[in-house]
N, CA, C and O of each residue as an XYZ file, in Angstrom:
484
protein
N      38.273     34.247    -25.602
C      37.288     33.673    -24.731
C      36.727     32.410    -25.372
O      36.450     32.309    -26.567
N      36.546     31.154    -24.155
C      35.931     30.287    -25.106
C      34.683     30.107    -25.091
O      33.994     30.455    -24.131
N      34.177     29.506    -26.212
C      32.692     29.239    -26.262
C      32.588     28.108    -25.572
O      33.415     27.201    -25.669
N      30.840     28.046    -24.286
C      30.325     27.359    -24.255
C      29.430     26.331    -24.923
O      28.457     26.661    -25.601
N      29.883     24.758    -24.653
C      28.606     24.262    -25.319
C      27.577     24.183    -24.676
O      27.695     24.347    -23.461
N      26.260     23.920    -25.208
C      24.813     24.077    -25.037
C      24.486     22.927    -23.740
O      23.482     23.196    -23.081
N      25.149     21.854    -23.393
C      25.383     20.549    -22.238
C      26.078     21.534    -21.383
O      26.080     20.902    -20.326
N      26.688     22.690    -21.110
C      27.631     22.933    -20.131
C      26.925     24.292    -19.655
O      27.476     24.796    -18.677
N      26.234     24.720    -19.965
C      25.038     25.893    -19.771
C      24.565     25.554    -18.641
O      24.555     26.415    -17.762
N      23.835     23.681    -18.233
C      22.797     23.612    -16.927
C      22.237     23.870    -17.463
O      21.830     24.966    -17.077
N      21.621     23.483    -18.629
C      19.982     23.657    -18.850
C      19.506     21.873    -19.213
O      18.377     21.630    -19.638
N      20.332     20.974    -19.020
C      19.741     19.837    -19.602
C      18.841     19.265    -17.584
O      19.419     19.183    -16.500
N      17.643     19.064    -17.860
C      17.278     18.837    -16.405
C      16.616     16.951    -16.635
O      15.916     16.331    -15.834
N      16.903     16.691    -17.353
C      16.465     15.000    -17.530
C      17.180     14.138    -16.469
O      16.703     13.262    -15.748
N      18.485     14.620    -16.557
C      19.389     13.711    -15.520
C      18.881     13.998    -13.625
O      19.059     13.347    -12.596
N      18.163     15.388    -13.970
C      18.003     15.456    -12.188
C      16.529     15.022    -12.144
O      16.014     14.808    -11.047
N      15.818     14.878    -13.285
C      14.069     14.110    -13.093
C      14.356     12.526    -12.988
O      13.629     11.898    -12.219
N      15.321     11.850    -13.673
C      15.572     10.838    -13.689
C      16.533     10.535    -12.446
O      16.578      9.358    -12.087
N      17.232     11.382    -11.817
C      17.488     11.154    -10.300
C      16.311     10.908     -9.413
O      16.230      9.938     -8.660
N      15.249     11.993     -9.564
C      14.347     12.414     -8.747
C      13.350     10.679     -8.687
O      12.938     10.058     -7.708
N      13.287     10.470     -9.673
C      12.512      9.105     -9.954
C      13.138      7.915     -9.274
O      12.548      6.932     -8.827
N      14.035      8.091     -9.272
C      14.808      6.628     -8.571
C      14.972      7.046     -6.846
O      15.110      6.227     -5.937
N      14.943      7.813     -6.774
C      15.273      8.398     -5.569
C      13.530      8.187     -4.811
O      13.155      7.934     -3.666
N      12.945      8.393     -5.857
C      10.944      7.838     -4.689
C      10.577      6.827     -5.198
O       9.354      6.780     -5.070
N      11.050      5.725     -5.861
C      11.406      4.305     -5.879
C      11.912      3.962     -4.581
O      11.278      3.187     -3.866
N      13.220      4.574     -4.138
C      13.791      3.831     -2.972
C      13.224      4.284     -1.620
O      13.147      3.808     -0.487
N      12.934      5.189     -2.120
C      11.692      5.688     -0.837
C      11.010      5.090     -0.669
O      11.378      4.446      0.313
N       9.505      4.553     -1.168
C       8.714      3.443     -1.606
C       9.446      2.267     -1.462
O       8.904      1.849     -0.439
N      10.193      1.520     -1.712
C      10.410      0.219     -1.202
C      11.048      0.379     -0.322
O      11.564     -0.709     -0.063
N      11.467      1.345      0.576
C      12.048      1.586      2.000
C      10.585      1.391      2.800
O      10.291      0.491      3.587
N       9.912      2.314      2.433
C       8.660      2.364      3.096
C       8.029      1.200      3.490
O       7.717      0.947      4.654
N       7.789      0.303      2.284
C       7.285     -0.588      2.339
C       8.398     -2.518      3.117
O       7.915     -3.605      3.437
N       9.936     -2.018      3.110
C      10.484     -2.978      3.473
C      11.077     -2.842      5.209
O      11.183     -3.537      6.220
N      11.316     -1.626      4.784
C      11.651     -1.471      6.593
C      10.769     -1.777      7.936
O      11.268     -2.409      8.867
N       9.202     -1.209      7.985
C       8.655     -1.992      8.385
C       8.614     -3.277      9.130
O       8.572     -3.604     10.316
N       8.654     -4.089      7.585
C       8.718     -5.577      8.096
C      10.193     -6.044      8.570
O      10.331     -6.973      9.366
N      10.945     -5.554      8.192
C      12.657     -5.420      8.652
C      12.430     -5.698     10.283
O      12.927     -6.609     10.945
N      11.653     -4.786     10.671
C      11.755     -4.127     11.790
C      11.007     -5.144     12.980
O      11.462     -5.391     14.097
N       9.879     -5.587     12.455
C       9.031     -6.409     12.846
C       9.223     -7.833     13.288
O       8.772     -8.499     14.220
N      10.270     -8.133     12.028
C      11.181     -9.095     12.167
C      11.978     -9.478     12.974
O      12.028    -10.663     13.304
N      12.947     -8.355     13.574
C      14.106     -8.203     14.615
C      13.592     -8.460     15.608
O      14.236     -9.084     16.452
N      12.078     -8.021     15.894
C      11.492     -8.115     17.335
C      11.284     -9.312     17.490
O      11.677     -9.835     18.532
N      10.571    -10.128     16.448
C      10.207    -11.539     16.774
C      11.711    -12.243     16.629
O      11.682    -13.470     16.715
N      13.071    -11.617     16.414
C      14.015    -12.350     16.439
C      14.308    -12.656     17.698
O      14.414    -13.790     18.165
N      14.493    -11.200     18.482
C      14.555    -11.065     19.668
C      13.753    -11.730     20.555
O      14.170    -12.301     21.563
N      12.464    -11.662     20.158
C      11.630    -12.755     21.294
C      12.026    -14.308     21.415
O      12.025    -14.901     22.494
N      12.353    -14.884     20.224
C      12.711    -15.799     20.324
C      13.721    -16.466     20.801
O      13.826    -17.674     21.014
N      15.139    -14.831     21.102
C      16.307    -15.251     21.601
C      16.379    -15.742     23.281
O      16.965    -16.577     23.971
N      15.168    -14.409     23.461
C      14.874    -14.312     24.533
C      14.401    -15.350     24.978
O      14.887    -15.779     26.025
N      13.344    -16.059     24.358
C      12.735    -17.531     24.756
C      13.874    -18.587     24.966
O      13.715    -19.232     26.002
N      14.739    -18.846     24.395
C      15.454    -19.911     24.251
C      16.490    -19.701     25.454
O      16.966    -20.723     25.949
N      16.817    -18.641     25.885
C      17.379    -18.148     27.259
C      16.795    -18.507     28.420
O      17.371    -18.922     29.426
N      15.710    -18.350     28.271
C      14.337    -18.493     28.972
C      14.169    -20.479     29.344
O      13.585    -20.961     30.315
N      14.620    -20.970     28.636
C      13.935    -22.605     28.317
C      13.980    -23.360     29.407
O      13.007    -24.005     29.797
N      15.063    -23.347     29.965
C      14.925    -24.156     31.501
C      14.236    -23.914     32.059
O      14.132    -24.750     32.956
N      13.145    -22.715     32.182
C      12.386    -22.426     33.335
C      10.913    -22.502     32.360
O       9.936    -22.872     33.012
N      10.733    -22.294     31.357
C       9.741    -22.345     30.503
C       9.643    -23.842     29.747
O      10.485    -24.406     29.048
N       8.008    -24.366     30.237
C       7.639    -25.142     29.028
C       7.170    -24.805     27.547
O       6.658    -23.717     27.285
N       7.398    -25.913     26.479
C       7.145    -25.564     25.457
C       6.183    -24.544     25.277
O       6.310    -23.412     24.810
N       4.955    -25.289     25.840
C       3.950    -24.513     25.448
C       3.977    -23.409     25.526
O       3.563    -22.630     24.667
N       4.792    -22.942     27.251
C       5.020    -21.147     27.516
C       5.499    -20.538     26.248
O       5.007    -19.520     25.760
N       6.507    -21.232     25.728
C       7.656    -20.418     25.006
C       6.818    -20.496     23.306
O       7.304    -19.868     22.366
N       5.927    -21.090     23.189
C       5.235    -21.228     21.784
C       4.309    -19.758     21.726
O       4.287    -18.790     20.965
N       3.419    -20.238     23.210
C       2.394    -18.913     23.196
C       3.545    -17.510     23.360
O       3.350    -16.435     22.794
N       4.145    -17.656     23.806
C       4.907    -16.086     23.692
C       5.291    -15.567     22.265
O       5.150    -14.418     21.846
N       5.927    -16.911     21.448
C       6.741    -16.116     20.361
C       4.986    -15.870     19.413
O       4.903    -14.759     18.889
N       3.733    -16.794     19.216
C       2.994    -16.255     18.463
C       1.994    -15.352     18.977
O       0.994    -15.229     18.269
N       2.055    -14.445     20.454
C       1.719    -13.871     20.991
C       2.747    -12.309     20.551
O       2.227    -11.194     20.580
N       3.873    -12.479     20.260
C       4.479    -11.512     19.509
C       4.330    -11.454     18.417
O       4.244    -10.293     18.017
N       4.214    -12.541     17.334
C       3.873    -12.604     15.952
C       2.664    -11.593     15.742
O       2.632    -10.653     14.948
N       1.326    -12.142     16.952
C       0.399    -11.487     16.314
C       0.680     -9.796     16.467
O       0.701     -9.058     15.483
N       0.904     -9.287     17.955
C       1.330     -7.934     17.985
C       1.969     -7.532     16.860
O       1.992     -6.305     16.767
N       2.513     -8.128     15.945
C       3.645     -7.267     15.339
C       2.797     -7.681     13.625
O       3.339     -7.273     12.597
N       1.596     -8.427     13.559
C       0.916     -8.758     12.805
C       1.808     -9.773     11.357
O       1.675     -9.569     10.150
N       2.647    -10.801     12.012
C       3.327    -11.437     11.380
C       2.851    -12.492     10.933
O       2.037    -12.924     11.750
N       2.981    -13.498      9.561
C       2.353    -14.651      9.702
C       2.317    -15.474     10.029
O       1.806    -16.330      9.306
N       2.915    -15.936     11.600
C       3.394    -16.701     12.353
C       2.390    -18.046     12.616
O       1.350    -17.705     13.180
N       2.463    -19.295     12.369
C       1.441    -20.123     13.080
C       2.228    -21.193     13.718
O       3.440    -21.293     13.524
N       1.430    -22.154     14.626
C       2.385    -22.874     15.504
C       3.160    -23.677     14.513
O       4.383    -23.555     14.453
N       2.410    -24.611     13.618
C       2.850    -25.349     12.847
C       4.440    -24.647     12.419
O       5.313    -25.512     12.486
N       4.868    -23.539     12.083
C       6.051    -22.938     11.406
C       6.888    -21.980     12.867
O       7.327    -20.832     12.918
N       6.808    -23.350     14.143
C       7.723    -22.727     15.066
C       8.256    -24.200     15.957
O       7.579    -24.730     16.838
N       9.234    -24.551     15.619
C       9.926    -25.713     16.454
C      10.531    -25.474     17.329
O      11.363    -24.569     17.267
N      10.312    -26.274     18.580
C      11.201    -26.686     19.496
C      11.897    -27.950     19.697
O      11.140    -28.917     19.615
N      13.157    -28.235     19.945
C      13.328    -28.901     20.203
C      14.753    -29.401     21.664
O      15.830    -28.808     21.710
N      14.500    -30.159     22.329
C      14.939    -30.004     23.732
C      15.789    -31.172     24.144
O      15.183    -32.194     24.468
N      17.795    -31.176     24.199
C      17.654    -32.188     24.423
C      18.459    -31.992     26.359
O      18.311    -31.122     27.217
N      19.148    -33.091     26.322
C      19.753    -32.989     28.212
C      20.270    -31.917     28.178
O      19.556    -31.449     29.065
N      21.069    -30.898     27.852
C      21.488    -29.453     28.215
C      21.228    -28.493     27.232
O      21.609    -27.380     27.593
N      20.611    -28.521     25.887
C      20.325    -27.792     25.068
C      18.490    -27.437     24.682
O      17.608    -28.296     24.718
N      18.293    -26.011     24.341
C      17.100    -25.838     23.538
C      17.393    -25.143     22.686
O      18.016    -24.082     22.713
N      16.789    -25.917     21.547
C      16.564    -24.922     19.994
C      15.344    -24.471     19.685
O      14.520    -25.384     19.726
N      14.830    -23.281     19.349
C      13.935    -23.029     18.639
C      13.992    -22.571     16.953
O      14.720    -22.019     16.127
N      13.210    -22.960     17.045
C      13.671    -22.306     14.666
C      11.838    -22.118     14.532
O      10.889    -22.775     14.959
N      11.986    -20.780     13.651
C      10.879    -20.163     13.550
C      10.709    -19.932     11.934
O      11.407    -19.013     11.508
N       9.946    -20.572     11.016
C      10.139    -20.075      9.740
C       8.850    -19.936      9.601
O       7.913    -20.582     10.071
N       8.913    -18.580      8.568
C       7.788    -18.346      8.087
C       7.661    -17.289      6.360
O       8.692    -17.205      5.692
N       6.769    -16.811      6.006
C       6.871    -15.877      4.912
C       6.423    -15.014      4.818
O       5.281    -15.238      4.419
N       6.627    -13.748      4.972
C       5.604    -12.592      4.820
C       5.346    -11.915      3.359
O       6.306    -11.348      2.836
N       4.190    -11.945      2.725
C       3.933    -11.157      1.216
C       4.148     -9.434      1.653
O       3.587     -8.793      2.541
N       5.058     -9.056      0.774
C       5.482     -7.709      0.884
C       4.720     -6.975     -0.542
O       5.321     -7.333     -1.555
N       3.628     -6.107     -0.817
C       2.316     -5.928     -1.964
C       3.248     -4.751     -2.373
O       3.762     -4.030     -1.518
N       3.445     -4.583     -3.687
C       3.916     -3.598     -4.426
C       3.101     -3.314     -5.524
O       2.199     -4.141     -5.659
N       3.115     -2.552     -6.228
C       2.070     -2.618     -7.313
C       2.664     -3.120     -8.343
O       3.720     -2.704     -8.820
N       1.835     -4.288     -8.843
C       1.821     -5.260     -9.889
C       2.513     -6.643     -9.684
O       2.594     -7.646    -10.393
N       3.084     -6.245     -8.173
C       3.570     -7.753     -7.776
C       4.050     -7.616     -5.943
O       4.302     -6.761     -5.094
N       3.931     -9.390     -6.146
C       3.874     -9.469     -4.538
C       5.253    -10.101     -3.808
O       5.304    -11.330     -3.787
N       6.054     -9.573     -3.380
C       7.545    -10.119     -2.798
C       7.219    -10.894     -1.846
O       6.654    -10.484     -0.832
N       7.604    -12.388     -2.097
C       7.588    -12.904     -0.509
C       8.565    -13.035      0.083
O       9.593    -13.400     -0.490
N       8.531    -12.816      1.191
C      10.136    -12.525      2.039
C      10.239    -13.758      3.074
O       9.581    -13.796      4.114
N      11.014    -14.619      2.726
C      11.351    -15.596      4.068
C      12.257    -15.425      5.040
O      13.476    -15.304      4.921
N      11.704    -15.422      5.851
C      12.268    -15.289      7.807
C      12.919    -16.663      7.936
O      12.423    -17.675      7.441
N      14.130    -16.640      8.670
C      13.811    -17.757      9.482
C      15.195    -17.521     10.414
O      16.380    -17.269     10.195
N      14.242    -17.778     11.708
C      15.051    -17.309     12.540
C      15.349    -18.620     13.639
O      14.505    -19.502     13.798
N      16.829    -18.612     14.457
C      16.998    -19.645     14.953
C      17.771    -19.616     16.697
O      18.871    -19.076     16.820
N      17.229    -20.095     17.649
C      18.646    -19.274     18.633
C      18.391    -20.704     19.665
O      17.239    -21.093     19.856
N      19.487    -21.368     20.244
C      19.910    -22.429     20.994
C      21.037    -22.183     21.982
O      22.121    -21.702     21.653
N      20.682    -22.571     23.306
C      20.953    -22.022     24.226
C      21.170    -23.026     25.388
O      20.147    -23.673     25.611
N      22.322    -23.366     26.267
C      22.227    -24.180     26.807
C      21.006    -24.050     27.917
O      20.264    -23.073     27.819
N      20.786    -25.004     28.957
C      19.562    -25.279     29.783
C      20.560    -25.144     31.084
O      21.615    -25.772     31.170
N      20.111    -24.310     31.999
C      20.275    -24.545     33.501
C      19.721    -25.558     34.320
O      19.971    -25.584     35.525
């Protein structure tokens, strides 16, 4: 019969605390990144939607909508960091901005920038 060594028993439990630790790390910055992930897509979407929208919408419509979603979705959206621009069959919009993502002991800033151009009816 052979002898076991003392590693092959299952008694060493460091490797599953040191799993356990990384594993509510990624929990925690899931928590904290998905969120804004999420928040993001919507104001992507609004904006796609706007630029679809452009022939029948003036600037101004299509400005107050996308920071009328910014604020719902509590983004740091301001007009200054949302362009339009319009020429004989095309509209572009481009939306940049930065959101601080707070972790403890430091602050991620995450840059957006989202863009969608669309011909004009």
């Amino acid at each position: 019969m052979r002898r076991r060594k003392w590693s092959e028993r299952g008694e060493g439990q460091m490797g599953c605390l040191v799993g356990l630790v990384l594993m509510a790390i990624g929990i925690f910055i899931a928590f904290k990144m998905v969120p804004v992930k999420v928040k993001a897509a919507e104001l992507r979407q609004e904006v796609i939607d706007q630029a679809k929208a452009g022939g029948m919408r003036s600037d101004d419509r299509i400005l107050a909508a996308i920071l009328r979603k910014a604020e719902e979705d509590n983004l740091p959206v301001t007009a200054d960091q949302v362009q339009i621009h319009r020429t004989a069959n095309t509209i572009s919009v481009d939306v940049d901005y930065v959101v601080p993502v707070v972790f403890p002991g430091f602050t991620y800033q995450w840059q957006f920038h989202h863009h969608a151009e669309n011909p004009m009816f």
